[in-house]
N, C-alpha and C positions, 0 to 999 in steps of 0.2 A: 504494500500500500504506500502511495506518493502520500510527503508529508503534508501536503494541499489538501488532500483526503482525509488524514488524520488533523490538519488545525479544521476543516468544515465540519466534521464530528463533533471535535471538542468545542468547536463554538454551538451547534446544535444543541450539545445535551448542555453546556454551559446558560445557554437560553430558557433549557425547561426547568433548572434547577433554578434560578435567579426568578421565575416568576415576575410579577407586580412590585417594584420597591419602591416603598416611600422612607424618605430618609429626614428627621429634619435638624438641621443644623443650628437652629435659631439660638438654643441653648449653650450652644460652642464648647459640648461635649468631645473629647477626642474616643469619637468610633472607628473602629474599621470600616470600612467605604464596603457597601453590601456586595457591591461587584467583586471587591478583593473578596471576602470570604466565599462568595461561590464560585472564584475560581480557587481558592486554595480546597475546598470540599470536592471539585471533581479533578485533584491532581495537575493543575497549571501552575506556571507561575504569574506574578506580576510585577510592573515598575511604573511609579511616575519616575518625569523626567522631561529631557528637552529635545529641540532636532534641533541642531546648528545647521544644516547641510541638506537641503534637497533637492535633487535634482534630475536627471537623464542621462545613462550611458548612450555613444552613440550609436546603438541598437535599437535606442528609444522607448527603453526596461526604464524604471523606476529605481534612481535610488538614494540611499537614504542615509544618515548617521541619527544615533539614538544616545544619547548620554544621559542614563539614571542616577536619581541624586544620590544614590549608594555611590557611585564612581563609580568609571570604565568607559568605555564608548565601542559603539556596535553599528560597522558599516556594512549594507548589504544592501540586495535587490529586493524591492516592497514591492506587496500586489497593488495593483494599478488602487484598488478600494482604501489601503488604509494610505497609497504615497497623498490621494487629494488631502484627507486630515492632515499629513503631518504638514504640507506643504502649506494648510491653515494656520496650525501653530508656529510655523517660522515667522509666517509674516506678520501674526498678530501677536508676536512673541509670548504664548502661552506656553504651559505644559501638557504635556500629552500621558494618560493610563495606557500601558500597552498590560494585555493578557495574554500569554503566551507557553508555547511546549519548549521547555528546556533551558533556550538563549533569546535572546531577544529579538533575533535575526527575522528575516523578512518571509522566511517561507517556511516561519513557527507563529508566525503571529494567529490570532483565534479571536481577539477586540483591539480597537488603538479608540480612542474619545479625547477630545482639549478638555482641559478641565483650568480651572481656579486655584484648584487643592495643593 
């Protein structure tokens, strides 16, 4: 099985586990973000973090660098669906939640969303 196959699974069952969430922050309680716990419940992992870098190889592939605020940074080709988000958060200089199988690379990704957080 291509691991394209295995992140559309894991976003799949990720989807039915994660249900309806309402989350409310008003009280500025420090939770776990609901999306982190039902990816860490069906075995993924996650990161906030930033994209300095997006762009096109000239193949006209997607790609991307990811730097989580734990440290490191993770260049590789994104699916054409999460490179438009990250190419969001560059230019409105947000962070980006990626959920993902294993590394953070482009063809383990399962969710990518801007976030605030």
């Amino acid at each position: 099985m291509s691991s394209r196959v295995g992140a559309a699974d894991n976003a799949q069952a990720l989807l039915q586990s994660l249900g309806s969430v309402q989350q409310d922050a008003r009280d500025g309680s420090a939770t776990v973000h609901p999306l982190v716990a039902a990816a860490q419940g069906q075995g993924l992992m996650s990161a906030f973090g930033t994209i300095p870098y997006a762009g096109r190889w000239a193949t006209g592939e997607p790609a991307v660098t990811f730097n989580p605020a734990e440290g490191g940074s993770y260049a590789s080709t994104w699916p054409e669906w999460a490179y438009e988000i990250s190419k969001a958060a560059l230019l409105a200089d947000k962070r980006v939640l990626l959920v993902y199988e294993n590394e953070p690379f482009g063809e383990n990704l399962v969710y990518v969303s801007l976030t605030t957080l």
